[in-house]
N, C-alpha and C positions, 0 to 999 in steps of 0.2 A: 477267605471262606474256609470253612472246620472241613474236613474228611467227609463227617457226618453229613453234612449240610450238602456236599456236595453227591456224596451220594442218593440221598433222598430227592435231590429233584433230576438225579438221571434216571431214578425209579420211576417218578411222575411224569417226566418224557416219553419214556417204554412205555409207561402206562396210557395216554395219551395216545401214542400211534397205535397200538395196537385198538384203542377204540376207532378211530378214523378209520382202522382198516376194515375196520368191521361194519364201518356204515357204509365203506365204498362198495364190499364184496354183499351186502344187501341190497343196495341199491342197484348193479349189477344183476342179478338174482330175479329181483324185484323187474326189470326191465325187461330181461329175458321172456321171463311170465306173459305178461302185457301184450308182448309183440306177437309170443307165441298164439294168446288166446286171440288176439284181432285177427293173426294169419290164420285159424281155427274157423272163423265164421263162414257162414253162408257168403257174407258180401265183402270179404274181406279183401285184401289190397291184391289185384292182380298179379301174379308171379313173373308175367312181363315187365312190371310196371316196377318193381320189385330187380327183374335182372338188370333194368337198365341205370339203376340207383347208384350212384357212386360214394353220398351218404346216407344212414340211418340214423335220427335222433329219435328217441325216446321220453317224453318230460312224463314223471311219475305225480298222480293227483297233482297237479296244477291247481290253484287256491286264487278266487277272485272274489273278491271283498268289495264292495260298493256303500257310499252312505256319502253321496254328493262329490268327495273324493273316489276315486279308485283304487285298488293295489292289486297289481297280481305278481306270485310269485310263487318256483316251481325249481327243483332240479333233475336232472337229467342226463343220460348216459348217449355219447355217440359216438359213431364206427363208420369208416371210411376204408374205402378201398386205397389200394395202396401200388405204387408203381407210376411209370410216367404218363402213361395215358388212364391210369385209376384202373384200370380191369384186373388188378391185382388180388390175391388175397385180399381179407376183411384186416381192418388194424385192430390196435390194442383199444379197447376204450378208455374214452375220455369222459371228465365229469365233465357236465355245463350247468349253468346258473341262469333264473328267469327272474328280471326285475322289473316291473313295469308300473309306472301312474298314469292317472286318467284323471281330467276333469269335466263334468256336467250331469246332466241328469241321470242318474244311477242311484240303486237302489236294492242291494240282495247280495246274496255269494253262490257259489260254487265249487266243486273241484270237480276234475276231469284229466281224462291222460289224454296225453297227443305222441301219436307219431307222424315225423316227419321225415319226407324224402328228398333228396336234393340230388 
């Protein structure tokens, strides 16, 4: 492999990560939002309910697709406490992935965000 050739696709590597990183630190961003505005509402998720959480997932527009098959599918940011009994600081986030089929009677789509506590 030429010099040339070899530099041009360490260009397109860099070039590359720095778009990934751009969709993580949005998505990120994105998640932030979300959580902020549910915790915002009138009936929002109790702050007990909340301290006693050891994780937080976030799934951004969630997408459900139906037409006798199913698909839903979604990604999402989540944060866990950290230490041996979990009552530790918040961790770093992590991405997560929503893959899911379905079969029967169905018929329409959607999207929606989810938060979840565990």
């Amino acid at each position: 492999m030429t010099k040339n050739r070899l530099l041009v696709l360490l260009c397109i590597a860099a070039s590359l990560s720095t778009i990934a990183q751009d969709k993580i630190q949005d998505r990120i961003g994105q998640s932030s939002e979300v959580l902020t505005q549910i915790l915002s509402r009138p009936d929002a998720i109790p702050q007990a309910l909340l301290d006693k959480s050891v994780c937080v997932l976030v799934f951004l527009d969630v997408k459900k697709v139906g037409v006798g098959v199913g698909v839903t599918y979604g990604r999402g940011v989540i944060v866990c406490r950290s230490g041996k009994d979990m009552s530790d600081p918040w961790s770093a986030p992590a991405m997560y992935k929503l893959d899911v089929g379905s079969l029967g009677v169905q018929l329409g789509r959607s999207s929606t965000d989810y938060v979840l506590l565990g």
